[in-house]
C-alpha positions, 0 to 999 in steps of 0.5 A: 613351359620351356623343355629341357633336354634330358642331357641338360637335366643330368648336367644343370645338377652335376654343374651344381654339384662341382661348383664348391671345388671351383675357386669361386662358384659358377652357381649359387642356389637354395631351395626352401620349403616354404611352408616349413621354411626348411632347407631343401637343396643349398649349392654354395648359398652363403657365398658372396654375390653381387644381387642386381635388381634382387635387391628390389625384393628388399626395397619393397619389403621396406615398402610393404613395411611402410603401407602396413605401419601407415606411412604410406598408402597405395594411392598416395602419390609421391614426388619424382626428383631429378635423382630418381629420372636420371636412373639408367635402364631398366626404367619406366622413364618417369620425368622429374617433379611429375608424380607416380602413385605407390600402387604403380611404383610397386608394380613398376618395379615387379613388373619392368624392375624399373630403377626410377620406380625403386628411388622413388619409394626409397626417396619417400620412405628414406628422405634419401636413397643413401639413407634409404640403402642404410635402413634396407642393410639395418633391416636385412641384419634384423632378419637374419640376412647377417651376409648382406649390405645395400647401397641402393635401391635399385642393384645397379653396380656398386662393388660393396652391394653384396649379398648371398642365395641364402640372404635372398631366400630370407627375404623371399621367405619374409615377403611371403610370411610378413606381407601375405596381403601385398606377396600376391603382387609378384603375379602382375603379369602387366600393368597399366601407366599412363595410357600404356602397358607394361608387360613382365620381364619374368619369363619364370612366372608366365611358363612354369605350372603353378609359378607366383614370383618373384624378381629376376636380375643382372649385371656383368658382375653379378651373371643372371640371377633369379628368386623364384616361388611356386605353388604346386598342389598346396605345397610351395617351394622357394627357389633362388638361383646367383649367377646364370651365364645367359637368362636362358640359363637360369630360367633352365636351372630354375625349372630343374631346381623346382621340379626336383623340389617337387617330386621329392616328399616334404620332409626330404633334405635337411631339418634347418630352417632357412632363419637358423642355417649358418651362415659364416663367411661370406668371402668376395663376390665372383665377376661372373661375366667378362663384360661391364667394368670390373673392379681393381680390388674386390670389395669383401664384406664382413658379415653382420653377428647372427641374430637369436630367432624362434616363430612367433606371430606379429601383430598387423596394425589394422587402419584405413587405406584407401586401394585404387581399381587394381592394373593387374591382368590375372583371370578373377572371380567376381565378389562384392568389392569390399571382400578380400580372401585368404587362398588356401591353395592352387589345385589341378582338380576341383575336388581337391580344391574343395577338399582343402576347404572342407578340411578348414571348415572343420579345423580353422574356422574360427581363425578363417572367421568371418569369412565363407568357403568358395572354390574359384577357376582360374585360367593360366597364361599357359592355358592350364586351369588351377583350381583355388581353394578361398575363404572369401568375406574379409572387409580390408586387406588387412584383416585378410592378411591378420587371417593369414598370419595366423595361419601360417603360425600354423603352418597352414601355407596361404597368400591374400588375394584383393578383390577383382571383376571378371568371373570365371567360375565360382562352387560353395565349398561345403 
């Protein structure tokens, strides 16, 4: 993990803190418990931004929609256009009228935000990306990301692409809780397409203890942006940080807004979910940087009405789908290859791993069944070892991800992981 300075530790925070004096704000940021989905720290996150390629947290949203509905699968193979080949960088270099699978789209775009990638699955699940960006914006109001508005895939510059740090923890907060079986997908550290490896662009996720996602972003307008989740000792935060002068500078912010999320006792900050908060006025977004083409007239975009929102579980469509050999490089444990598991947490001891699946036998088993406790060793990037606490034995991802739905109704925190090869370590939990 990059170390911080204890000067900058003291100034990050006091820059936060002034910034709602500044006409408009040099920071934007939101911390959320995720389990709870309360209200941590909040720094002027419903003011207006420009998102940049956070906006690809809410085309795959749209994406994971359409895999858990049936209208896509992950080895389905989609048509490039010509649209989507001439995107500008960031992008795999896709060629027109070639083909790309799902599978390696998705990860195309977590990995490398590759902007080909993005319009490819718009133009799939849209028919358009016009159309696709109108679906997103319908989609981001039924969610309660009432300050938001796309007009594409992608987040290249568009000045009435706007949105807020709180409308982008929203989203964060809906992959993890929708789509359990498709969030552990922003870990890929790498992948693989055509003969060649793509390696993360996500600093974030290879250097901070316990990091699992999500997506970084930028443009002149927008500064450095960054949507963050990590998992620390079974508990996992949300963070989202608008408008980072420099990439080391949110990356920095990010590991400050983090720790202190940490150190402090779940119940710390306020008592308002992140789907009830209110939102108000958004205003214009802030030109953050002093390059690229800044606009003659800011855009203001006037905020869809709030929405009534209360817990309730949804039902997952369970159907066939056929899942490719997995292209993502994380340390594994074997199993057969038809089982899925539910993790329950990241530990730094084996013994509070198997603590943890100790306390779901007596308490969750019936939720858990038909699967069976294991505890498995995983080595970090960093070379720091976790310890997951899984139940292992579901048959599809998706009766994994029913699993874990259901757990979260229960404020039981979890992530689905998909099956994988090379061993590690592997204890019963009893």
């Amino acid at each position: 993990m990059t170390t911080v300075k204890p000067l900058h530790r003291f100034l990050v925070p006091l820059c936060l803190l002034l910034a709602p004096d500044l006409s408009y704000a040099r920071y934007a940021a939101i911390v959320v418990d995720a389990n709870t989905g309360n209200v941590m720290q909040q720094v002027n996150s419903n003011q207006a931004w420009y998102p940049a390629s956070l906006t690809k947290v809410m085309t795959l949203y749209m994406a994971f929609d359409a895999l858990k509905t049936g209208r896509l699968h992950l080895s389905d193979m989609m048509t490039i256009s010509s649209h989507a080949a001439q995107q500008k960088p960031s992008k795999l270099g896709l060629r027109a009228w070639d083909r790309i699978s799902v599978e390696d789209a998705i990860l195309a775009v977590i990995t490398r935000s590759a902007n080909d990638a993005a319009v490819v699955l718009a133009e799939e699940i849209g028919g358009s990306e016009d159309r696709f960006a109108a679906k997103m914006t319908h989609q981001a109001h039924e969610l309660n990301m009432s300050n938001s508005n796309f007009m594409n895939a992608t987040g290249l510059p568009n000045d009435r692409q706007v949105t807020t740090a709180h409308d982008m923890a929203v989203i964060a907060w809906h992959v993890q809780h929708d789509f359990p079986e498709y969030y552990r997908l922003f870990s890929t550290h790498s992948f693989y397409y055509n003969g060649r490896e793509y390696r993360s662009t996500n600093k974030f996720v290879a250097s901070y203890p316990g990091a699992e996602g999500m997506k970084t972003g930028y443009t002149c307008g927008s500064g450095h942006n960054l949507i963050a989740t990590a998992q620390q000792n079974g508990r996992r935060l949300i963070g989202v940080v608008l408008g980072g002068m420099t990439s080391g500078e949110r990356y920095d912010l990010m590991y400050d807004l983090m720790d202190t999320g940490f150190a402090q006792s779940s119940g710390y900050g306020s008592q308002t979910h992140i789907k009830t908060m209110p939102t108000g006025y958004a205003g214009a977004p802030p030109y953050q940087l002093g390059c690229g083409n800044k606009p003659e007239a800011t855009y203001v975009y006037k905020s869809a009405p709030a929405k009534e929102w209360s817990p309730k579980a949804t039902s997952v469509l369970a159907h066939q789908t056929v899942v490719r050999k997995s292209h993502i490089l994380t340390t594994s444990v074997s199993r057969n290859p038809q089982e899925w598991s539910v993790d329950l947490g990241a530990f730094v001891t084996q013994t509070a791993a198997e603590s943890t699946n100790r306390k779901a036998s007596l308490q969750l088993a019936q939720t858990l069944s038909p699967a069976r406790p294991v505890v498995v060793k995983h080595q970090m990037f960093n070379q720091e070892s976790r310890w997951h606490a899984l139940w292992t034995g579901f048959d599809s991802i998706y009766a994994a991800g029913d699993a874990c739905k259901a757990l979260w109704q229960k404020n039981v925190q979890c992530t689905v992981s998909r099956p994988e090869s090379s061993i590690t370590q592997r204890t019963a939990s009893r």
